[in-house]
DOTI-731869 format. One record per residue (C-alpha): residue number from 1; residue in one letter; x, y, z. Coordinates in pm, whole numbers, plus 50000, padded with zeros to 5 digits. Last residue first. Layout:
BEGIN
NUM:A:X:Y:Z
...
//
This chain:
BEGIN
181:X:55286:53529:30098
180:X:55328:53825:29932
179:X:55626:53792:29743
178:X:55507:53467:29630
177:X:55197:53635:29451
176:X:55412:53909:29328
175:X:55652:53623:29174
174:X:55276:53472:29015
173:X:55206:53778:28888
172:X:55524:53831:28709
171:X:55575:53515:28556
170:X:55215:53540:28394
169:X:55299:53890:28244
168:X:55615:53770:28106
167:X:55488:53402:27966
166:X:55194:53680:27791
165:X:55433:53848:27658
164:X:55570:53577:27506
163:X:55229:53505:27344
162:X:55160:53853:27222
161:X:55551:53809:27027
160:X:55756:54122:27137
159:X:56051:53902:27171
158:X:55999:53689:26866
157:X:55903:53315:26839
156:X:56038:52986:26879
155:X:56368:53044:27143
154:X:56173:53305:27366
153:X:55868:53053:27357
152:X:56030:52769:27475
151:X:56149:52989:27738
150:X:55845:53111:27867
149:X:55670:52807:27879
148:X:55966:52647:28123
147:X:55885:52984:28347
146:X:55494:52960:28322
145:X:55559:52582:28416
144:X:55836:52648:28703
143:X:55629:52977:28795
142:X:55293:52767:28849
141:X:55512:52466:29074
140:X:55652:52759:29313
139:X:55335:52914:29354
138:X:55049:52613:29421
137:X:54712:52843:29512
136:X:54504:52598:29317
135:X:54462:52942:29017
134:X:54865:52945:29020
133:X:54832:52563:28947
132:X:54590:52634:28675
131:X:54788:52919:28565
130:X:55136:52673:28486
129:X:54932:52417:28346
128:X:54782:52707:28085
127:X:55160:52850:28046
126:X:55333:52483:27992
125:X:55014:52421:27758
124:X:55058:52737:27556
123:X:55442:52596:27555
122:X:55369:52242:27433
121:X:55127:52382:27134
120:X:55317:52411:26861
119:X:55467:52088:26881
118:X:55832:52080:26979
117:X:55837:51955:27300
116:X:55650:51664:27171
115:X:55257:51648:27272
114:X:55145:51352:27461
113:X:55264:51368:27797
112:X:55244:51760:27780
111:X:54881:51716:27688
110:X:54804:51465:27986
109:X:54953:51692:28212
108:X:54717:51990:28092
107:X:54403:51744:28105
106:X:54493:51621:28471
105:X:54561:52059:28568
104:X:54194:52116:28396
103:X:54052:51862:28579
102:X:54187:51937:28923
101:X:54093:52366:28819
100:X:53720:52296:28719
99:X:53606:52609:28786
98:X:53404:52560:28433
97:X:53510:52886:28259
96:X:53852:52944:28352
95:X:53961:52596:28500
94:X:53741:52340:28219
93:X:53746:52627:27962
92:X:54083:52659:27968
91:X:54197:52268:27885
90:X:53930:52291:27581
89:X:54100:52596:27441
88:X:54420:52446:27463
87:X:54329:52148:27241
86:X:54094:52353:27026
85:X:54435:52606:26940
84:X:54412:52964:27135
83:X:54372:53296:27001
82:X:54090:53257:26788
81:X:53892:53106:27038
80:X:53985:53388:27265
79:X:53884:53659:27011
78:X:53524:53437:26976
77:X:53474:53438:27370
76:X:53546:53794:27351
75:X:53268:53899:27140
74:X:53083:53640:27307
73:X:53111:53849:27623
72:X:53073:54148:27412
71:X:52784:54092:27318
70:X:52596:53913:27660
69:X:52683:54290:27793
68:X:52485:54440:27516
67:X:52237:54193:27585
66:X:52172:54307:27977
65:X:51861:54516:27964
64:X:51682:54370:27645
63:X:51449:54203:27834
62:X:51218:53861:27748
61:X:51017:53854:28077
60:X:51028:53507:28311
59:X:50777:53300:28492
58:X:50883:52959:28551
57:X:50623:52702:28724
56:X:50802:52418:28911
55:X:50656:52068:28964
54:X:50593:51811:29228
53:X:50253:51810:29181
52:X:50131:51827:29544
51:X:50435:52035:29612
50:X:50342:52311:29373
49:X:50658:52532:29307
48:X:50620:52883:29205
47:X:50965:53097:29070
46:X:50907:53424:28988
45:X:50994:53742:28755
44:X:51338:53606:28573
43:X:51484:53785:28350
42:X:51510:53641:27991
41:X:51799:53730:27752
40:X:51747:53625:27384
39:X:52069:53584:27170
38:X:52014:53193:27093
37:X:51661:53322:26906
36:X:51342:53151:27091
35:X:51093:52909:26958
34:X:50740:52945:27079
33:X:50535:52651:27135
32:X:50129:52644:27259
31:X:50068:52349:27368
30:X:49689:52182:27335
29:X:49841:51934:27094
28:X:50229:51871:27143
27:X:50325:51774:26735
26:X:50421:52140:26685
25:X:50463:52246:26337
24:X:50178:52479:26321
23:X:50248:52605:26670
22:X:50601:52746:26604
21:X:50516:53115:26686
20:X:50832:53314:26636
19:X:51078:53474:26885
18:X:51369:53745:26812
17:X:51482:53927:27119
16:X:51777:54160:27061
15:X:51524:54444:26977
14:X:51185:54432:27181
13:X:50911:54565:26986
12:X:50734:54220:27019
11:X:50704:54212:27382
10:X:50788:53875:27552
9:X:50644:53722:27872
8:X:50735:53370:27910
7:X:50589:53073:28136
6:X:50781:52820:28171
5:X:50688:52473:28298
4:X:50897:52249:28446
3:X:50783:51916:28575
2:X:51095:51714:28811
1:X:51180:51388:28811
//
């Protein structure tokens, strides 16, 4: 087991960085505590490790460099989690987010075992099983699920609906993919 101890520069003026002291209702004597806003964006200055303690010493700066970037990442995170149901949502984060493409393809099977064909959610997971596979380099099997997703989609929803679109789209980059290869 490792000691960490962090050791954080922060400059009050700063805008996306909101900090307060917390030492009054600290219970670690002879610490001094700081509690730290979810949107604060640290760079980090240095990295000691002492051997003979077997511990690292952090030093980072609060910065307001990158946070408009860390916006509209969770800007986008939110749109997506809007877009998609928590089942599906779950299944993409493990490939998209996570790099996690076996254990996103096993949770996409499991969800097709489960759901019926006509739950509102079989052909988003048709598509999602369907880009995992295209993401494991596995053509033929991604345009049979982006296909089959596709179609359920054509006979549930409008032509111009975002999500059958999306089958379209998908289709086409992974035949592009093949034509390549």
């Amino acid at each position: 087991m490792k000691t960490i101890l962090f050791e954080i520069t922060a400059n009050c003026p700063l805008q996306t960085v909101i900090f307060a002291d917390i030492n009054p209702y600290s219970h670690a004597d002879g610490e001094q505590e700081v509690l730290f806003s979810l949107r604060a964006v640290f760079k980090i200055d240095n990295i000691i490790f002492d051997s003979p303690l077997y511990s690292c010493k952090i030093r980072m700066t609060a910065t307001n460099e990158i946070s408009n970037d860390i916006q509209d990442y969770l800007k986008a995170k939110r749109q997506q989690m809007n877009d998609y149901t928590p089942p599906i949502l779950f299944g993409c984060l493990l490939f998209l987010e996570l790099g996690q493409l076996d254990k996103g393809e096993k949770y996409f099977r499991m969800l097709l075992k489960t759901l019926s064909p006509a739950h509102e959610d079989f052909a988003s997971t048709c598509n999602s099983l369907g880009i995992t596979l295209y993401g494991k380099c596995r053509a033929n099997l991604a345009l049979e699920c982006i296909v089959r997703a596709y179609i359920l989609r054509r006979r549930s929803l409008h032509p111009q609906h975002p999500a059958t679109a999306t089958s379209v789209m998908n289709i086409g980059i992974v035949l592009h993919q093949k034509k390549t290869l």
